[in-house]
C-alpha positions in Angstrom: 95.8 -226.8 -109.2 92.8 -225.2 -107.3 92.1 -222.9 -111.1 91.0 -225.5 -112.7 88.4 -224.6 -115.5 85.1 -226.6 -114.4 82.8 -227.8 -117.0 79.3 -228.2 -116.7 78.5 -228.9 -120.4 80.2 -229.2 -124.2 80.8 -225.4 -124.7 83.4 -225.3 -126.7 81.2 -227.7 -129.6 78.8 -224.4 -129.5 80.5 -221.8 -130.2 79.7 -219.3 -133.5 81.0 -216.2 -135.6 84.3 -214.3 -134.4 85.0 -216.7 -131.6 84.4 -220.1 -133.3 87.2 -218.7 -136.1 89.5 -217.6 -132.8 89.2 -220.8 -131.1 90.1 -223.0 -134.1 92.3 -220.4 -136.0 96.0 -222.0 -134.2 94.9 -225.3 -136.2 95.6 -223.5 -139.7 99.1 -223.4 -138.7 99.4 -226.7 -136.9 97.9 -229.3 -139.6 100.7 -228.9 -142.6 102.9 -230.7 -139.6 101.0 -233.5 -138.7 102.0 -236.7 -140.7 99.5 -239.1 -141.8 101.2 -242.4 -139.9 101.6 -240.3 -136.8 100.1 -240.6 -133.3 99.6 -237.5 -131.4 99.2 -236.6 -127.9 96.6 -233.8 -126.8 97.5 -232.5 -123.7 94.1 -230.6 -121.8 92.0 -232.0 -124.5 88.5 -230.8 -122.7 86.0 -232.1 -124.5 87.8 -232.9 -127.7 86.4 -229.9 -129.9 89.2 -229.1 -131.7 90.7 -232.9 -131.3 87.7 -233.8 -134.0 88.7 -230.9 -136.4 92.8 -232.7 -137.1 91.7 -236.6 -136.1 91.3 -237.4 -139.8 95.3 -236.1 -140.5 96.5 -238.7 -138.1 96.7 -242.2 -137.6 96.3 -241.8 -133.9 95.5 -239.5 -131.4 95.8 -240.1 -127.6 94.1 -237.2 -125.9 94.4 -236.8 -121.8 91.9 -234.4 -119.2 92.8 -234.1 -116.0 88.6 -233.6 -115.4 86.0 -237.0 -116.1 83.4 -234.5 -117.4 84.5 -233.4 -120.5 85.9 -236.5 -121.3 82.7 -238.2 -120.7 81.3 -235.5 -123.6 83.8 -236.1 -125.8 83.7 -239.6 -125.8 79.6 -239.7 -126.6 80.3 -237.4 -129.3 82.9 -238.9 -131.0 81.3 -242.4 -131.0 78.1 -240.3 -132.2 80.1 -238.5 -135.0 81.8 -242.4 -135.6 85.5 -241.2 -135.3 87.4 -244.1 -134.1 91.2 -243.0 -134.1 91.3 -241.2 -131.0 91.0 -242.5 -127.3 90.4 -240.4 -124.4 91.7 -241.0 -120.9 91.8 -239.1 -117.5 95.9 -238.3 -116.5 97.6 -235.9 -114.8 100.2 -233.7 -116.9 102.5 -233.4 -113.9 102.5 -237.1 -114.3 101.8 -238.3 -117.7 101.3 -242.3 -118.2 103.1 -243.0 -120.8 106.5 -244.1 -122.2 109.8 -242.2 -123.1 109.5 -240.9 -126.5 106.2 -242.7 -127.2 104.6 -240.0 -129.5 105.5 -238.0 -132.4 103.5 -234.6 -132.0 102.1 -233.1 -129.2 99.1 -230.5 -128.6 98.8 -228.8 -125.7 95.9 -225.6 -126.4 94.9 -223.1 -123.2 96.5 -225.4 -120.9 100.2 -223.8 -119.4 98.5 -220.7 -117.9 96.2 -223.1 -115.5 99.4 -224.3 -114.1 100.8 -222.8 -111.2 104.4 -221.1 -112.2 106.7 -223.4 -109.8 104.6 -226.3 -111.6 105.2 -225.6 -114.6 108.7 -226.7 -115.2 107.5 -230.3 -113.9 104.8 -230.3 -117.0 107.0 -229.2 -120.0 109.5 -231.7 -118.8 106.6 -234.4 -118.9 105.7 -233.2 -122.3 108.8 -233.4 -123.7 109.7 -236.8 -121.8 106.8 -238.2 -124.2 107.9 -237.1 -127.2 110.3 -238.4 -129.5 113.4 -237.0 -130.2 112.6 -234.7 -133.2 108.9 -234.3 -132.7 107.0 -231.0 -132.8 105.1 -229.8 -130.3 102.4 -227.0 -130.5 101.3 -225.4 -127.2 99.0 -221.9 -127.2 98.3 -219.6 -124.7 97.1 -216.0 -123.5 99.7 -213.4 -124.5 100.7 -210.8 -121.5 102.2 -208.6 -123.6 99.1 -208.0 -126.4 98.4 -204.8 -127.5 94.7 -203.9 -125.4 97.0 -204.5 -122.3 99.6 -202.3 -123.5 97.4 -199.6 -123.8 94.6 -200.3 -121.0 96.9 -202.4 -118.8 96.6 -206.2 -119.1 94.3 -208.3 -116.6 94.9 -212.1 -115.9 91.6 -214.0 -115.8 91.0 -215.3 -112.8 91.0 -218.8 -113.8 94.6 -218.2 -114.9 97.4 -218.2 -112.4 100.2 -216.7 -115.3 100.2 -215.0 -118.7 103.4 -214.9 -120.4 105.0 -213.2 -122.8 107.4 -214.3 -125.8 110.4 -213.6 -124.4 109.5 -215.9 -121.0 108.0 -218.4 -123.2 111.5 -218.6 -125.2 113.2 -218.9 -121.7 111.1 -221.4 -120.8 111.0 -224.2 -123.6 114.7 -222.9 -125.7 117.0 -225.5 -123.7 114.8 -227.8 -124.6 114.4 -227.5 -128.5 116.0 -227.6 -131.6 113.4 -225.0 -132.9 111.2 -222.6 -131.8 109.1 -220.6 -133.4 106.1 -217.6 -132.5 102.5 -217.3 -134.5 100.1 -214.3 -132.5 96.1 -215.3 -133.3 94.6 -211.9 -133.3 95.4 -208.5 -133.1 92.8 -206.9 -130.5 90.9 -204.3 -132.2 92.6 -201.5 -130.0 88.7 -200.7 -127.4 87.3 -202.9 -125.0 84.8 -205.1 -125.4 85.2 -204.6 -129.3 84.6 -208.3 -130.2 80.9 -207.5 -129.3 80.4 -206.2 -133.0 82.6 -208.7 -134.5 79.5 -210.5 -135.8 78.3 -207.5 -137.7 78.8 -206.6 -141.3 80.9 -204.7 -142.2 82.8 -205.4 -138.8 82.9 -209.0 -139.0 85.5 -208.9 -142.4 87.5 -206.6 -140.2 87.4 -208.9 -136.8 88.3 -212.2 -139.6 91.5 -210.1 -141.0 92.7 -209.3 -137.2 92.6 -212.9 -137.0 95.1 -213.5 -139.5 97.0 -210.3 -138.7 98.6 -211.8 -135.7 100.7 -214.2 -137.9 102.5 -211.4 -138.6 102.8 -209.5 -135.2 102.3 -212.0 -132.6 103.9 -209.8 -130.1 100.2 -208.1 -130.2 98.4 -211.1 -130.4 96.1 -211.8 -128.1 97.0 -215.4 -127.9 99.9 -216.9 -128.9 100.9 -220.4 -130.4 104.0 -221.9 -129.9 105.7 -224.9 -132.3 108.8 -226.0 -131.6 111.2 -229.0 -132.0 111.9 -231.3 -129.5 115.6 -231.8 -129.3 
């Protein structure tokens, strides 16, 4: 797991413009699930940015970092911004510790792609071990297959050991599910380094509508989110 993502501060709580609405786009889609009187698991929770944007939908929220850092963050901030239902702990996701079945949704966001390939079998059959039976799971990730790489030939970050694509993400979690189900989060405007104007008007309408496009064409998306049905 040398790939690791290191932190050295709360990025993620800084973020503006195009990439603020990229990051927490995937939530649009996942909070019309999430049941009041549920408690949630957030696997690869960093330092809980977008755990404090869906806390107040849930009765409970368990979120897990493999890294102290962030969680350190994330736990002065939440005390500071007084949100009390969600507890933060260091784990493993090779080796979660917790009980069969012991949560009803699960959240797993840029977190499969830092996982080495012959690993990642290991950690969806953790995640699922800790779901109940029924209970919806919503994982994102890069998607190899998005249009930019199509036409300029895609290029794993280096953090990254694995992109995927939809049809080895459906390989992946199918036998697993009773349900499963695609949404892209942008369409890359079709030139590198594009987003750099994304903050510009007139641009910045266009950027917000590529957004929302990739609910519709998620094979282009840049990023993908899956939800699916544990079995």
């Amino acid at each position: 797991m040398e790939k690791v993502n290191e932190y050295v501060y709360p990025y993620h709580w800084g973020i503006i413009g195009f990439y603020k609405e990229f990051y927490e786009h995937p939530l649009s889609f996942v909070i019309p699930y999430l049941d009041p009187n549920s408690t949630v698991l957030e696997a690869g929770c960093g330092d809980g940015r977008l755990t404090s944007l869906y806390a107040s939908k849930v009765k409970k929220v368990v979120a897990v970092d493999n890294q102290e850092l962030p969680l350190s963050f994330a736990r002065l901030i939440f005390n500071n911004l007084g949100i009390l239902n969600v507890s933060f702990k260091k784990a493993n996701i090779t080796s979660l510790p917790f009980s069969d079945g012991s949560f009803d949704s699960l959240l797993s966001f840029d977190v499969i792609e830092h996982v080495p390939v012959d690993v990642l079998p290991t950690v969806i059959k953790e995640y699922f071990r800790v779901l109940r039976p029924g209970g919806y799971f919503f994982i994102t990730t890069p998607n190899r297959k998005e249009l930019r790489g199509r036409i300029f030939g895609h290029k794993t970050i280096d953090k990254h050991y694995y992109e995927y694509s939809i049809p080895e993400l459906r390989k992946l979690f199918s036998p697993c599910v009773l349900e499963v189900s695609f949404k892209g989060i942008y369409v890359p405007f079709p030139f590198p380094k594009a987003e750099h104007f994304s903050n510009i008007i007139p641009f910045r309408y266009l950027f917000r509508f590529l957004i929302r496009l990739g609910r519709y064409l998620p094979s282009l998306s840049t990023a993908l989110l899956i939800i699916g049905r544990k079995k």
